[in-house]
C-alpha positions as CSV (number, residue, x, y, z in Angstrom):
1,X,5.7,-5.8,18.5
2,X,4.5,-9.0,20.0
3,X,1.2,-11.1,19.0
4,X,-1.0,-12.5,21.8
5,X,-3.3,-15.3,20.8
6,X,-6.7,-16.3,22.8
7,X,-7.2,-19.6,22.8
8,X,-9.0,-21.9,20.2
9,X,-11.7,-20.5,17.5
10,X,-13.3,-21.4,14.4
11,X,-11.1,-20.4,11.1
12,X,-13.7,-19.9,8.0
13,X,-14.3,-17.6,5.1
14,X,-12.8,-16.6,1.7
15,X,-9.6,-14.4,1.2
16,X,-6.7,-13.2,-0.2
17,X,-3.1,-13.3,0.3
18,X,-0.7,-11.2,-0.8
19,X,0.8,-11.2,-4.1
20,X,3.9,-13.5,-4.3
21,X,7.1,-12.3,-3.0
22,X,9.4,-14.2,-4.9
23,X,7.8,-13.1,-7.9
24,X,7.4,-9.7,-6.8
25,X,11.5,-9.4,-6.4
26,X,12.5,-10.7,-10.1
27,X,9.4,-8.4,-11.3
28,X,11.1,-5.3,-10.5
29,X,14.5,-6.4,-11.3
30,X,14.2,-8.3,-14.9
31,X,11.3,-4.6,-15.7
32,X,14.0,-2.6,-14.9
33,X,16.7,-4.3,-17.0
34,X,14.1,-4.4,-19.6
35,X,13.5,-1.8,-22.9
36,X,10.1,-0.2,-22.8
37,X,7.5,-0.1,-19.3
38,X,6.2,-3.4,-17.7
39,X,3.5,-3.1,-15.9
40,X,2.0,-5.5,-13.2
41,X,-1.1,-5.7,-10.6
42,X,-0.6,-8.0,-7.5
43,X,2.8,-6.6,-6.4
44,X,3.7,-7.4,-2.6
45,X,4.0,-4.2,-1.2
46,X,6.2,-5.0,1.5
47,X,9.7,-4.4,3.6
48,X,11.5,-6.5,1.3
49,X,10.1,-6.1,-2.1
50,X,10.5,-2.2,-1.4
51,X,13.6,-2.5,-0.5
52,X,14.5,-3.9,-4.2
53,X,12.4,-1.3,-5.8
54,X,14.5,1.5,-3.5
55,X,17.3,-0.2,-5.1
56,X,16.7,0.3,-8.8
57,X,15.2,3.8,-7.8
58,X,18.8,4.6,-6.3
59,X,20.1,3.1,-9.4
60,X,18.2,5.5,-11.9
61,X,14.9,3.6,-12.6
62,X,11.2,5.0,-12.4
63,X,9.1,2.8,-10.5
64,X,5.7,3.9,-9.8
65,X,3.9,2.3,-7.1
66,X,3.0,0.4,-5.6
67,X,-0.3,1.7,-6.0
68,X,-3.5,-1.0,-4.6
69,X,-0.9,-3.7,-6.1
70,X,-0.2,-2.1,-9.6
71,X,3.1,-1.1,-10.4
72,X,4.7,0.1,-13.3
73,X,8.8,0.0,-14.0
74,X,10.3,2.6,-16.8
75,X,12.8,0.3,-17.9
76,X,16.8,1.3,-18.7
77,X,18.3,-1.9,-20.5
78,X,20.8,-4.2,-19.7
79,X,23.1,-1.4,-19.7
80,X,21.2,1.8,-18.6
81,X,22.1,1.4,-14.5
82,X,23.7,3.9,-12.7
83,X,25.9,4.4,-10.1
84,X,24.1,4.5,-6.7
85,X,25.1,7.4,-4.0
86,X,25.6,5.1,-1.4
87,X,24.8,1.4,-0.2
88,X,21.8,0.0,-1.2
89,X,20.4,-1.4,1.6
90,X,18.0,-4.6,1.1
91,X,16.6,-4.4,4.9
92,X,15.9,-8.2,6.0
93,X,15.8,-9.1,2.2
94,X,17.9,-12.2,1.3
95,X,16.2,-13.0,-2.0
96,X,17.0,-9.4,-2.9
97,X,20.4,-9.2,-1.4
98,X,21.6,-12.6,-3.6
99,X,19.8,-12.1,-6.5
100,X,21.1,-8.4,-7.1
101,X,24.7,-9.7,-6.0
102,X,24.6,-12.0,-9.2
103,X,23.0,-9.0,-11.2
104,X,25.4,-5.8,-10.1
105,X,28.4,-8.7,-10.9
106,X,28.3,-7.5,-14.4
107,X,27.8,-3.4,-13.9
108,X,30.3,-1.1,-14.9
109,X,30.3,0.3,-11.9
110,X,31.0,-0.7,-8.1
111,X,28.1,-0.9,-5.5
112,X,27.8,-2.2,-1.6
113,X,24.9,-4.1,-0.8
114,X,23.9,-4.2,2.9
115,X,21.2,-5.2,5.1
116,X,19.5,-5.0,8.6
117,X,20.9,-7.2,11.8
118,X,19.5,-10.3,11.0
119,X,20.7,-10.2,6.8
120,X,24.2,-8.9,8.1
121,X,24.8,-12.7,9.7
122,X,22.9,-14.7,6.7
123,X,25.8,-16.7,4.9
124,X,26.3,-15.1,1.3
125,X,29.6,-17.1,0.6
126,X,27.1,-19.7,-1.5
127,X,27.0,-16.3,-4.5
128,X,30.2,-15.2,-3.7
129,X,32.2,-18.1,-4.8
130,X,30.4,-19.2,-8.2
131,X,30.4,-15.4,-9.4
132,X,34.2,-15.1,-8.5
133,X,34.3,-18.0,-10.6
134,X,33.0,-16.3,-13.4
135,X,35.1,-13.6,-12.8
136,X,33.1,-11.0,-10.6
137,X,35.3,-8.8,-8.4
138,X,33.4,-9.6,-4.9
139,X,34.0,-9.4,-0.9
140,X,31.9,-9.3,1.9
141,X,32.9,-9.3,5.9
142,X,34.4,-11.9,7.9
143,X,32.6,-14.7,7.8
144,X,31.3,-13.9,4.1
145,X,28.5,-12.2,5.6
146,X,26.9,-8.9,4.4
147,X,27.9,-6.1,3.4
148,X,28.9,-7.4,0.1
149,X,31.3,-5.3,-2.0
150,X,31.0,-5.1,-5.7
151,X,33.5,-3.7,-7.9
152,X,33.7,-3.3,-11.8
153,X,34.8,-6.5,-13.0
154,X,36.6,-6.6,-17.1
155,X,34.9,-9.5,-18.5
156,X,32.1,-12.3,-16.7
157,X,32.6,-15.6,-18.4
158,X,30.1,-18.5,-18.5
159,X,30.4,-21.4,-16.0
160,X,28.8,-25.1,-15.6
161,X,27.8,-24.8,-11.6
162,X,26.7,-27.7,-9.8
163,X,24.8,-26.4,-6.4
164,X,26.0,-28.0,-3.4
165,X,22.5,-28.0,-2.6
166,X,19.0,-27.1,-3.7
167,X,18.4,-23.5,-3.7
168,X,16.7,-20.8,-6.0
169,X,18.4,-18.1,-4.7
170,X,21.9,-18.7,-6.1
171,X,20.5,-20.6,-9.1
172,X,18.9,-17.3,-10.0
173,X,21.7,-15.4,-8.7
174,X,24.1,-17.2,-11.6
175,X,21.5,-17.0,-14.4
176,X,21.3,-13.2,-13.8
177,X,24.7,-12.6,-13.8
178,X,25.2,-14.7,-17.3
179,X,22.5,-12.1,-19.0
180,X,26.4,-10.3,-18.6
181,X,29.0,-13.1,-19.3
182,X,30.4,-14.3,-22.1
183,X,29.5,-17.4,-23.1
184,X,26.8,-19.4,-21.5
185,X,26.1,-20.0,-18.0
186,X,24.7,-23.4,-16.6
187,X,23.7,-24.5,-13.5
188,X,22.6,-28.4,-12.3
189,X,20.2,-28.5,-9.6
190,X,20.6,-31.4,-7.0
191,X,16.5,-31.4,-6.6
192,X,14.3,-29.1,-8.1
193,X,14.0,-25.7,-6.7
194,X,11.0,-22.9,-7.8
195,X,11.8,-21.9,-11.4
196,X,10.2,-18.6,-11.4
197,X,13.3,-16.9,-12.6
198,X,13.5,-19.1,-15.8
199,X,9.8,-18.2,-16.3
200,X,9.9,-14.4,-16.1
201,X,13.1,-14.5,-17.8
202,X,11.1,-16.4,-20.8
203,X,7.9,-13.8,-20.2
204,X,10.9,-11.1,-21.3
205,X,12.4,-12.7,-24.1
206,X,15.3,-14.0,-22.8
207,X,14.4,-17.5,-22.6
208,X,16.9,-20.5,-20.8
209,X,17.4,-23.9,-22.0
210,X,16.6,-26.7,-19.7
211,X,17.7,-30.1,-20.0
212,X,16.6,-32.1,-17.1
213,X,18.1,-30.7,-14.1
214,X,20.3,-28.5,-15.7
215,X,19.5,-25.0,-16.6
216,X,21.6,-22.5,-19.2
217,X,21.6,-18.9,-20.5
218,X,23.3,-17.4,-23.0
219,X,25.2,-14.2,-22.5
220,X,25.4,-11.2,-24.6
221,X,23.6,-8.3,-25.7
222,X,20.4,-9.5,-27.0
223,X,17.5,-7.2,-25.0
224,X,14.9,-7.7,-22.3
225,X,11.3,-6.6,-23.8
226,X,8.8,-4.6,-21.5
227,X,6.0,-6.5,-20.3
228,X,2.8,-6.9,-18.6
229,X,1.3,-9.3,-16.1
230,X,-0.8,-10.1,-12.8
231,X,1.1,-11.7,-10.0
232,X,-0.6,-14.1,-7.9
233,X,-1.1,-14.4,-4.3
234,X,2.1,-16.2,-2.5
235,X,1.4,-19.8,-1.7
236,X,4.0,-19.3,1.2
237,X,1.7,-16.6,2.6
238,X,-1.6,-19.0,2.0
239,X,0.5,-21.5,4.5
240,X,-0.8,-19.9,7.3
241,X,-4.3,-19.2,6.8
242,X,-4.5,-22.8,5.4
243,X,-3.0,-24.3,7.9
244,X,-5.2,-22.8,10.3
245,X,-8.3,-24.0,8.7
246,X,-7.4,-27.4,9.0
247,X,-6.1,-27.9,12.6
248,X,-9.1,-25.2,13.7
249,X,-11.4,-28.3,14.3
250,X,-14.0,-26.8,12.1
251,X,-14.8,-24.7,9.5
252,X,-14.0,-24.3,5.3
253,X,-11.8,-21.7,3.9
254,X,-11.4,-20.8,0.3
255,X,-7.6,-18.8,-0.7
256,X,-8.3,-16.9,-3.7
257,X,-6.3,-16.6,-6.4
258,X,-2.7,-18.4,-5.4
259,X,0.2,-19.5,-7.0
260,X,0.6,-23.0,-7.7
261,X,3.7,-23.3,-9.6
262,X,4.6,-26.7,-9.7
263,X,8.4,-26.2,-7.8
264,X,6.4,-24.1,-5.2
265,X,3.4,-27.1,-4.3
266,X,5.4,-29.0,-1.6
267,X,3.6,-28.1,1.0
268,X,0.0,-29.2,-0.6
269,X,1.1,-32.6,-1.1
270,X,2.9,-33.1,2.1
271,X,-0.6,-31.9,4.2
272,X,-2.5,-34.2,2.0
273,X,-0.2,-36.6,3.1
274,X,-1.1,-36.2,6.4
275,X,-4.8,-36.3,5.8
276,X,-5.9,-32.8,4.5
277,X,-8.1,-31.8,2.9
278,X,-7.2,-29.4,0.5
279,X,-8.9,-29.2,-3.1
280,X,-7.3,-26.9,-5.7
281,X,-10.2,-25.0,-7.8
282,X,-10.7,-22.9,-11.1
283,X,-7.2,-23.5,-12.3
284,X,-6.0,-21.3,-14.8
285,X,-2.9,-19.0,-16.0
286,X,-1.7,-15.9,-15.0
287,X,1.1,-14.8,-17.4
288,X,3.7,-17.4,-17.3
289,X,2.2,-19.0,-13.5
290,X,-0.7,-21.4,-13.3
291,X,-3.1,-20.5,-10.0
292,X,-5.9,-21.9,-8.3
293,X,-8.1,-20.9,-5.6
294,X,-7.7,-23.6,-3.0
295,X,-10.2,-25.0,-0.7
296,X,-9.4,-26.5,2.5
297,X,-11.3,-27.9,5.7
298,X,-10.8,-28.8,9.0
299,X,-9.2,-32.2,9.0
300,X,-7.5,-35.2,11.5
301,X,-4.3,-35.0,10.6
302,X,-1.4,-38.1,11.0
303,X,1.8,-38.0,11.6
304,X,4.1,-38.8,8.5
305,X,8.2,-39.4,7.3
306,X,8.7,-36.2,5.0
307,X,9.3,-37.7,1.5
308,X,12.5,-36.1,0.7
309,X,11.8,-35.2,-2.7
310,X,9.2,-32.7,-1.7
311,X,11.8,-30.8,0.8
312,X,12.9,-28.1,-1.5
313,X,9.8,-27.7,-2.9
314,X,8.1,-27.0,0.5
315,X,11.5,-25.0,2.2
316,X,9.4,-21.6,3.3
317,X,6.2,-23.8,4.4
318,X,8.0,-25.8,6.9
319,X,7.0,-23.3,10.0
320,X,3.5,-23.7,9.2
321,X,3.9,-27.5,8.6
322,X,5.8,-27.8,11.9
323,X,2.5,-26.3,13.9
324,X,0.6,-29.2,11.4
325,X,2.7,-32.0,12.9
326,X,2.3,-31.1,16.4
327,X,-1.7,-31.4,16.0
328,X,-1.3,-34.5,14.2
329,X,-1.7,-37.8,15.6
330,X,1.6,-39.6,15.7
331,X,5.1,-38.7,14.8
332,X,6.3,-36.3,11.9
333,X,9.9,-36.4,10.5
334,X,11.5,-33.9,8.6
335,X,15.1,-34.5,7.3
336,X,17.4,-33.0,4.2
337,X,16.2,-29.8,5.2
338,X,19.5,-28.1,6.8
339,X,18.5,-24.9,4.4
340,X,16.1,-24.0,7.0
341,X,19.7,-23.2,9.7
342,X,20.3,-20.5,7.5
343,X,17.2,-18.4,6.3
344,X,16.0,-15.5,8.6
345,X,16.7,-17.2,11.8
346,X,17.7,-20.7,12.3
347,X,14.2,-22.0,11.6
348,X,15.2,-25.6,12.8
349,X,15.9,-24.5,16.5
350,X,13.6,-21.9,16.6
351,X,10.9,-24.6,15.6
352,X,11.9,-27.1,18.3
353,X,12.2,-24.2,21.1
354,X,9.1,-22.7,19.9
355,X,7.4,-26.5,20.1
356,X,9.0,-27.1,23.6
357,X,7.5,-23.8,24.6
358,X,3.8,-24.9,24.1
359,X,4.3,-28.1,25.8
360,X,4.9,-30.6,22.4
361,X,7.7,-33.2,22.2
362,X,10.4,-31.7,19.6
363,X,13.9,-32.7,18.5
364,X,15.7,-30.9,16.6
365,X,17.8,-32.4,13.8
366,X,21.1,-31.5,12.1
367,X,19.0,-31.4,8.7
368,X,15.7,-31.2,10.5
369,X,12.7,-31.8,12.9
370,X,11.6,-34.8,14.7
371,X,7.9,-33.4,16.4
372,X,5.1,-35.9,18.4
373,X,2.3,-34.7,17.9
374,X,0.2,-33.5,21.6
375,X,-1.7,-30.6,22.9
376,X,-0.6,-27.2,22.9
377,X,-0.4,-25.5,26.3
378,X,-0.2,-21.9,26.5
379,X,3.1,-19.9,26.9
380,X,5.7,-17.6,25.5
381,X,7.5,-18.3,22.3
382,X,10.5,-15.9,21.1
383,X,10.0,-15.5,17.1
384,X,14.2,-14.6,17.0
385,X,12.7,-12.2,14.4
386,X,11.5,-14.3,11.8
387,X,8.4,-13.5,10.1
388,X,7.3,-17.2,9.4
389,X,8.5,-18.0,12.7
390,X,5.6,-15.6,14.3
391,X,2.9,-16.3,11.9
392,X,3.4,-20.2,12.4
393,X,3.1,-20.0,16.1
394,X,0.1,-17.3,16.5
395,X,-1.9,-20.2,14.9
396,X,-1.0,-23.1,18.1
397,X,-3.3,-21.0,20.1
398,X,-6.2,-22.6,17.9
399,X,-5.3,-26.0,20.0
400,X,-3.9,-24.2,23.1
401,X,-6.0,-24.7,26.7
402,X,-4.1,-21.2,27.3
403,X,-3.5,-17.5,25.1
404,X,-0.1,-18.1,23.3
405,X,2.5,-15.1,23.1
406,X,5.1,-14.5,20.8
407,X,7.4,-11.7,20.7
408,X,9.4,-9.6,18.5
409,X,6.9,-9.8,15.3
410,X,7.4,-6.4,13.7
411,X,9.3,-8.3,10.2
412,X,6.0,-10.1,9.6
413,X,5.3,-6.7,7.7
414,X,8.4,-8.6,5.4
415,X,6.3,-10.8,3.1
416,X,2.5,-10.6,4.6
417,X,1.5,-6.8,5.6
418,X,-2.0,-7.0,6.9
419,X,-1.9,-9.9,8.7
420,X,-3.2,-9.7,11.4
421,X,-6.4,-7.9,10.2
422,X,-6.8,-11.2,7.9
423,X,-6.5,-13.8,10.3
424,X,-8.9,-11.7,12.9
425,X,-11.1,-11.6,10.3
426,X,-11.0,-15.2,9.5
427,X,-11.5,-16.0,13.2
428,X,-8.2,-16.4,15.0
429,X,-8.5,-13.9,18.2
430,X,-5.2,-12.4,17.8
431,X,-4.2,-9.0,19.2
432,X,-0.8,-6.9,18.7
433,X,1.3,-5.2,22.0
């Protein structure tokens, strides 16, 4: 599937993005560990967040839904899995894929995890050396790529992990699997990374000690209680429509109803930087996650050094900030971001090639971007099937003089099902081949 783009076009309106897939993941996961039935609205219904709910179904939960968002999880206890049949296969899902590695750790029973082409070459030997560590019986294929291979391990123990580098995925990978060692289990964090785990795992009565950048759980037996709560839209999914609205050249949008967590809010304050104007409205709660609806306009952006504290904070955004920079007047430098070589594609090169294609100045960096900000031409960009990747560039052809292509776009149905009927709607003249 392949996205063709008309040039420019006016990006205004109000709507929603889908509910947040990070939350959406550790939903499923922390209900179905739980005693009792959670229940939540604003579930992201797609590729990857069903292919964790197929997991725990193949496992012995009952999930229903997702049903308009709702979903509700029968939960088993921290003991109540069940051998699978077969591999569970997580699809393109690398949040689901570590996180579950750090979960099955603990199981009494053995499991495979695997994963499409593009998971299948996504490093996993970050998990797979902390939980043998703690005493997890784990192997994956050469390289320590997927499939991964859990057996039944006697006893986890508690460790004190310092991440190489910043990243939720394993921190959250660890904690889960000390809800089954003995002891406790604490990770340091170079730089902060989202903390939704530690919040839902509070929202279920398991609660984590944090003392500055280190984060602990105790082990043992002491339950997960059922609960209930809205999830709110996925500020990684609001990149795009925002971003759009501001290099459009006119226009106001308003996102409804969007995560702001606090480790999640990079990518506001790095756009503002620039010049942006983004506002953040009717702030409020939802469960244990604050959200806003945010307002933005069509703004002159400026080129700007990164700050490098905001990095990990904005690590999903970067596509959509990339587009940003190359409408912005002057140069934009990104470093400290050498996560990005390793999520679904190597976002770094596929950034600069994608850049290159449409006629802006890019230099790819070991640990990031250097882009000069131009004018888009029109042309051909390959998305190396990456979801962020497609979305990011469909919205050059705002500032192209020519209709932008971009193939290989089917895993955009991944995190953000629907949208291409949302940004159409919103203004950008996109069609799908």
């Amino acid at each position: 599937m392949d996205f063709r783009v008309s040039p420019g076009g006016r990006i205004a309106g109000r709507c929603r993005v889908p509910g947040d897939k990070s939350i959406s993941h550790r939903a499923v996961m922390l209900a179905a560990l739980a005693e009792g039935e959670s229940r939540f609205d604003g579930f992201l219904a797609g590729a990857d967040t069903l292919a964790t709910a197929a997991a725990f179904r193949a496992m012995g939960v009952s999930i229903d839904g997702p049903h308009d968002g709702q979903v509700s999880v029968q939960g088993v206890g921290l003991h109540g899995l069940r051998a699978p049949s077969g591999p569970l296969d997580m699809g393109n899902a690398g949040t689901g894929m570590r996180l579950l590695a750090g979960l099955l750790a603990g199981q009494r029973f053995g499991v495979t995890l695997i994963g499409d082409e593009s998971l299948s070459r996504r490093p996993m030997r970050r998990v797979i050396a902390p939980l043998r560590q703690m005493g997890a019986d784990i192997s994956a294929a050469e390289g320590d790529t997927p499939p991964l291979l859990l057996r039944p391990a006697a006893q986890l123990r508690g460790i004190d992990y310092l991440l190489p580098m910043a990243s939720a995925q394993v921190k959250s990978c660890l904690l889960l699997a000390g809800l089954y060692a003995q002891g406790r289990t604490c990770v340091t964090e170079p730089a902060p990374t989202r903390d939704h785990t530690e919040r839902m795992l509070a929202a279920f009565g398991r609660p984590v000690q944090r003392d500055g950048a280190r984060v602990c759980i105790e082990g043992g037996d002491t339950p997960l209680r059922a609960t209930s709560f809205a999830i709110p839209g996925d500020i990684s999914s609001a990149a795009f429509p925002l971003v759009a609205a501001l290099i459009a050249g006119q226009g106001e949008l308003l996102i409804e109803n969007v995560g702001i967590n606090p480790t999640r809010t990079g990518m506001l304050d790095i756009l503002r930087a620039m010049g942006g104007d983004i506002e953040l409205l009717n702030r409020r709660d939802a469960g244990a996650e604050p959200v806003a609806d945010i307002r933005v306009r069509a703004s002159r952006l400026s080129g700007i050094a990164v700050p490098p504290e905001l990095v990990p904070l904005a690590i999903d955004e970067f596509p959509a900030i990339a587009v940003a920079a190359a409408c912005a007047q002057g140069q934009t430098l990104i470093t400290g971001a050498q996560e990005l070589r390793v999520k679904e594609s190597d976002r770094i090169a596929a950034i600069a090639s994608g850049l290159a294609a449409l006629g802006i100045a890019a230099q790819a960096l070991p640990d990031g971007l250097r882009i000069q900000g131009g004018r888009f031409r029109g042309g051909v960009v390959e998305s190396h099937g990456d979801h962020r990747i497609a979305m990011a560039f469909s919205l050059a052809a705002l500032r192209a003089d020519a209709p932008v292509q971009i193939r290989d776009c089917v895993n955009v149905g991944t995190s953000f099902p629907g949208y291409v009927g949302l940004m159409r709607g919103l203004g950008l003249a996109i069609e799908v081949s």
